[in-house]
N, C-alpha and C positions, 0 to 999 in steps of 0.2 A: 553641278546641278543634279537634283535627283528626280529619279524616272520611277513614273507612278503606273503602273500595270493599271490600265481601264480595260474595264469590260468595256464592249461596245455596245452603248442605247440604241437599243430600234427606235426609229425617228416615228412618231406616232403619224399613220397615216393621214394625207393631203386631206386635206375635206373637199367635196365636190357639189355642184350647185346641179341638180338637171331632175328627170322626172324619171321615174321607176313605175313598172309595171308590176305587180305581183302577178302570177301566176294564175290567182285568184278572181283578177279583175280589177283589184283595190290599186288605187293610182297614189301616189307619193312622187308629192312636188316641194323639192327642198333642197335644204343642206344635209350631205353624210357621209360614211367613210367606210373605204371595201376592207373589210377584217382578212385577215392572213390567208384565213381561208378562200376568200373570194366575196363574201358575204353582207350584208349591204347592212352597218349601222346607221339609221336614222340620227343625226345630232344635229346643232345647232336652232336652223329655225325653219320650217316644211308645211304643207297641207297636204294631209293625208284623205283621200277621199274610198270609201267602203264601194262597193257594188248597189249594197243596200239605199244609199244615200247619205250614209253616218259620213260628217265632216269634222277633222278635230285641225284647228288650224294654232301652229304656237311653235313652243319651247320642246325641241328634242335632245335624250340625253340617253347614253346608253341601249338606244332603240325602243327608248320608250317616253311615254308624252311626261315630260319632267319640267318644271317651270311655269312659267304664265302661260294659259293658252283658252281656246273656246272651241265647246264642242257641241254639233248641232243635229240633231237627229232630224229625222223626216216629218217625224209627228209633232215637231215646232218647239220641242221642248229643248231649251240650251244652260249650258253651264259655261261661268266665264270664271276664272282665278285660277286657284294654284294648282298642280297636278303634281304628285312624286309614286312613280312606279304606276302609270297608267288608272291610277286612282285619284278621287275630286281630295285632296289635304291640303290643309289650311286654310288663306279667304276665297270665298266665293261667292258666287251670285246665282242660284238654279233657278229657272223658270218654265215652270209646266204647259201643256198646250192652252191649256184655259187662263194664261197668263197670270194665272197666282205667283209669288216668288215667295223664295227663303234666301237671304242675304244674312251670312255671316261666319261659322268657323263648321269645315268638315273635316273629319279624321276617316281614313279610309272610306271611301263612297258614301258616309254616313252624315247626315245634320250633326254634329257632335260641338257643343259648345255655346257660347253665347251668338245670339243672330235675332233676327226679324224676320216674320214672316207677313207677305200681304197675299191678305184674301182678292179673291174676283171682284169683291165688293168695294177695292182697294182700301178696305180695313188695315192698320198694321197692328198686328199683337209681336212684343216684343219677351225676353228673357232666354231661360238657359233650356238649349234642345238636349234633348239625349236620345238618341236615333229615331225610333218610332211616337217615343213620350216629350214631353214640353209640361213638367207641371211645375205650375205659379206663371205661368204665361198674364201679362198684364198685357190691355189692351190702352193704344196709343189714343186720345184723342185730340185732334186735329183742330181747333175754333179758331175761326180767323174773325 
């Protein structure tokens, strides 16, 4: 029989279920894992709540909001879908205080992509965003 020298894997640490305090006041209630150091990685799935009010409730990964998740500020305005590196990327749904939305593709924090957006007037003008611009936006209309 032959004998194979392994290095020995660090067994990635346990993941833990409970509620975290920052220092700061921001509360995190979830799943995560104490880094070698001591140090608290946010991962699997938490709500994190700000001092301010900010709630991001979802998918954590690397201690950062990564995956499906929704995030709700105070002033009523929320985003629901993808998040990668603490940023709105891929589908989503943003919705303003005045209840306007844009539904459809962000690339870093950005409207970037094909999407709809609906006015207050719950008008929908649909087509291709590009962050602050939307031209050729065609307006949807609705006759029942």
């Amino acid at each position: 029989s032959e004998k194979k020298d392994k290095k020995k894997e660090e067994a990635p640490p346990a993941i833990t279920k409970g509620i975290y305090l920052f220092p700061n006041g921001d509360k995190y209630d979830g799943e995560y894992q104490h880094g070698s150091d001591g140090s608290l990685d946010r991962c699997g799935y938490g709500v994190h709540t700000t001092t301010e009010g900010t709630v991001y409730e979802g998918e954590w990964s690397k201690d950062k909001m990564n995956g499906k998740g929704k995030l709700s500020h105070p002033s009523g305005a929320v985003y629901e879908g993808q998040f990668v590196n603490n940023q709105f990327h891929g589908n989503g749904k943003y919705t303003w205080p005045n209840q306007s939305c844009y539904e459809g593709e962000f690339c870093e924090n950005k409207l970037e992509g094909t999407g709809q957006f609906t006015d207050t007037e719950g008008q929908v003008w649909t087509g291709t965003f590009r962050y602050k611009a939307a031209p050729g936006l065609r307006f949807r209309l609705n006759l029942d």
